[in-house]
N, C-alpha and C positions, 0 to 999 in steps of 0.2 A: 329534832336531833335524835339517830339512831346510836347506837352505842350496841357495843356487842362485850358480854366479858368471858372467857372461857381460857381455865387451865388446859394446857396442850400436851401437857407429855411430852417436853422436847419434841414437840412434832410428831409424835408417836402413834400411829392409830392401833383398832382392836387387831388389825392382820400383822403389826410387827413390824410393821415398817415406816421409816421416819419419813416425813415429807413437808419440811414449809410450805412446798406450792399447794397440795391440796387443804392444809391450813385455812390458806388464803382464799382458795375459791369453792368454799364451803362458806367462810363468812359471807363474801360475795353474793351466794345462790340466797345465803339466808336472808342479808340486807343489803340498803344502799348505804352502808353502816357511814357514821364521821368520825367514829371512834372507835377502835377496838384496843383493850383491855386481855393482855395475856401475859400468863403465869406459866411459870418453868419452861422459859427460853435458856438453850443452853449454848455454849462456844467453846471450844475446845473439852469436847468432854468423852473422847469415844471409847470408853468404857459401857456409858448408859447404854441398854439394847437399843441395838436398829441406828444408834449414830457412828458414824467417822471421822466424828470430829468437827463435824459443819458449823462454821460462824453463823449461826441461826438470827442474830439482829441484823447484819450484814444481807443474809438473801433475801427476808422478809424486808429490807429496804429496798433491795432494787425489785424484789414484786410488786412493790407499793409505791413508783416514784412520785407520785403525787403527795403525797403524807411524808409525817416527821415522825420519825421512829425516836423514841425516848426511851434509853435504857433505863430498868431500875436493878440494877447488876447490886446482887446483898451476898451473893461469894464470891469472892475473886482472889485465886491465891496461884500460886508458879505450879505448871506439873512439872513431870520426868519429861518432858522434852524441852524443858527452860523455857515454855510460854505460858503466858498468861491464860488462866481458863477463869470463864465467866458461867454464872448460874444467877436465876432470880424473874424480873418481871418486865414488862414491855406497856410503854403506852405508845399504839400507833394513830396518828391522825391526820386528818386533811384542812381543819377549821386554824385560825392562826394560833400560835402558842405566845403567850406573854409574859409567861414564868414558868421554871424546872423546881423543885424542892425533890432531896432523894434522902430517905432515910431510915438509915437502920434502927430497925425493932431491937426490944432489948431480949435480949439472949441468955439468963441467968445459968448456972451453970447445974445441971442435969444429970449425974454423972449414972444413974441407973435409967439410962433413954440413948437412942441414937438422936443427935440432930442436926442440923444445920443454921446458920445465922439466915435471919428472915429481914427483909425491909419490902419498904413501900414507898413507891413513886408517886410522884404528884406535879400533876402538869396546869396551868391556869390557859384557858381556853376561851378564848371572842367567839362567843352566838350570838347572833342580831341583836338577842334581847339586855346582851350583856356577859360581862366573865363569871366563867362557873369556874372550881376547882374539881379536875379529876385526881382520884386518887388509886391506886389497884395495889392490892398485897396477898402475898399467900402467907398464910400463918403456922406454926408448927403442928404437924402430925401428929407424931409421939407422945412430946411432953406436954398436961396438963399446964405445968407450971409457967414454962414458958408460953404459952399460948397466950394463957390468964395477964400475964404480964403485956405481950404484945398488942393485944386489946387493948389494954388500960393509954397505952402509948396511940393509940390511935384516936381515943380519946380525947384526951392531951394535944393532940395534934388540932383537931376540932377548937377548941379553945385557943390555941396559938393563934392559929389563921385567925377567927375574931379580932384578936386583940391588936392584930395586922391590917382588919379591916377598912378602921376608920382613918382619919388624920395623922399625915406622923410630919415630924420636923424635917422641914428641909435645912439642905447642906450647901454651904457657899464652899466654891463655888458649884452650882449645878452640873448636869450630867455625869458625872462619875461614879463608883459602884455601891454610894451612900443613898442617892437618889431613890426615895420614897415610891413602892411601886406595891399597891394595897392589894392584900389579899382577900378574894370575896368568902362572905361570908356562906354564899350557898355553895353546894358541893355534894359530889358523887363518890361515892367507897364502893367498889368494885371485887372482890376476887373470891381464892377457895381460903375460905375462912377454917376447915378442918372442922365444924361442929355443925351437929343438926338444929330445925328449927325451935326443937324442945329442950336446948342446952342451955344453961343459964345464963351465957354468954351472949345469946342471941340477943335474951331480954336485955341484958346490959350493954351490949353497946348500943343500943336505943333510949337508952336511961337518961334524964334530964341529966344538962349539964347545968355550965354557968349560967345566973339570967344573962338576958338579950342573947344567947348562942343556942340557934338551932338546934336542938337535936336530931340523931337520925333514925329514920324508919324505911324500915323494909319495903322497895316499893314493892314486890309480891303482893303481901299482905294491903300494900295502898290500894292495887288496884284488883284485885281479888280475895277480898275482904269473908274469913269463913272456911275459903277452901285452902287444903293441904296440900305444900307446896311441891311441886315436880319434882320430880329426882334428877338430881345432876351425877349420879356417881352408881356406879353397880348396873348400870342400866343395861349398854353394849358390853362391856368386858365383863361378861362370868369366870372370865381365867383369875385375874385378880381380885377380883371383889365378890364372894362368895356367898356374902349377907343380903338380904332383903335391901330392893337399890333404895336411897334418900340424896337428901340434899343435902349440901353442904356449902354450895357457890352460890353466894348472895349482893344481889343489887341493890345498897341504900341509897337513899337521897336525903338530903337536911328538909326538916320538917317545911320550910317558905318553898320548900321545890314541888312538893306532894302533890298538889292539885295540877300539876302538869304533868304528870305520870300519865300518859294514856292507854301505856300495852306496856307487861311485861310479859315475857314467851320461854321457853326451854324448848333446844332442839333435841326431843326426844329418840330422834332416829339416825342422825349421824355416826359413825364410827372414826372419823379422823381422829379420837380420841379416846382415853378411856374415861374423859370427860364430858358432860353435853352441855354447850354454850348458854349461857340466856342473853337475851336482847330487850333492849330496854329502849322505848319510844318516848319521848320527852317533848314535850308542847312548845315551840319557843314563840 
């Protein structure tokens, strides 16, 4: 199973110009992906530079018609032209989907920071070997606090899905929206996490949780165990990012996944971004 996660910049590359399609067929050159994983898809927002407004999960769907585009839309409020504008995260795939979960991160309130409300999608996915949970979020920039907190919820989340895992009561009568449909315990966190891999945050969201609940680890570090991680960010854009490049966009897997990490990768040379994707090879 290929997988690709990469914040987009509304589709934004280093020359300024917005484009779903070369998005799309940069992941393409990169993999024969089943999954791609992106962060700030935007819809109605032409303000941002380089858009006009373009319903970006709508054209990334018909780019993609073979795949199921899964919004994870965490701002959605009215503009001045009385439509709905959306902001947030996309899982797109080809393998089948057999549960959506969308949800917002907590957001405490910040009032010496700019921010935004942040969530994270999550999609349950059929691979030969069995349902995994995808999950993809971008976390707050700005605020420490909020970040700290958005972590902890992702977490949290982790232990949910467990407790979803095993056995639940069925409902008489059957098939209706009571119907018990278990959450697997293994599972992928995907996105731009907003912290490097020397931030405290790193180590903790790796941190043991409950017994019997995997914890997650970095598959970087799983399968490149020693060496310091690629830079996702500062790399192409010198305009905005003027510091020494690092990472910040991280692949985990729950610990029973590790040993089928085969390849994680950073595309160190593309520009469709002022982000560089990484790709993750999963044994199934």
């Amino acid at each position: 199973m290929k997988l690709i996660s990469w914040n987009v910049q509304w589709c934004r590359g280093c020359d300024g110009r917005v484009s779903p399609a070369r998005i799309v067929s940069t992941a393409h050159a990169m993999a024969d992906f089943d999954v791609l994983c992106l962060q700030e898809v935007a819809n109605n927002y032409p303000e941002l530079p380089g858009s006009d407004g373009e319903n970006q999960f709508d054209t990334l769907n018909s780019l993609l018609p073979d795949c199921t585009v899964i919004k994870g839309v965490a701002t959605n409020v009215r503009g001045s032209d009385g439509r709905l504008r959306e902001f947030g995260n996309a899982i797109i795939t080809r393998l089948p989907v057999l549960q959506i979960h969308r949800h917002l991160l907590p957001w405490p309130a910040d009032p010496a920071v700019p921010s935004m409300q942040r969530g994270a999608v999550e999609a349950v996915l059929q691979l030969p070997s069995g349902p995994v949970r995808i999950t993809t979020t971008h976390l707050e920039y700005y605020s420490a606090r909020q970040r700290e907190a958005q972590l902890e919820r992702l977490r949290d989340l982790q232990i949910e899905a467990a407790g979803h895992a095993g056995p639940q009561p069925k409902p008489e009568p059957p098939g209706g929206p009571f119907d018990p449909i278990p959450r697997p315990l293994s599972g992928i966190l995907t996105g731009d996490f907003n912290f490097k891999p020397e931030d405290a945050l790193h180590a903790r969201i790796q941190a043991p949780l409950e017994q019997g609940v995997p914890a997650y680890r970095d598959a970087w570090q799983v399968r490149h165990p020693g060496v310091r991680h690629a830079a996702t960010l500062g790399l192409c854009d010198r305009e905005q990012w003027l510091d020494e490049p690092f990472c910040c966009d991280f692949v985990f897997v729950t610990e029973d996944l590790a040993g089928r990490v085969e390849e994680v990768t950073v595309n160190q040379v593309t520009k469709a971004s002022d982000h560089q994707p990484v790709v993750l090879t999963l044994r199934d």
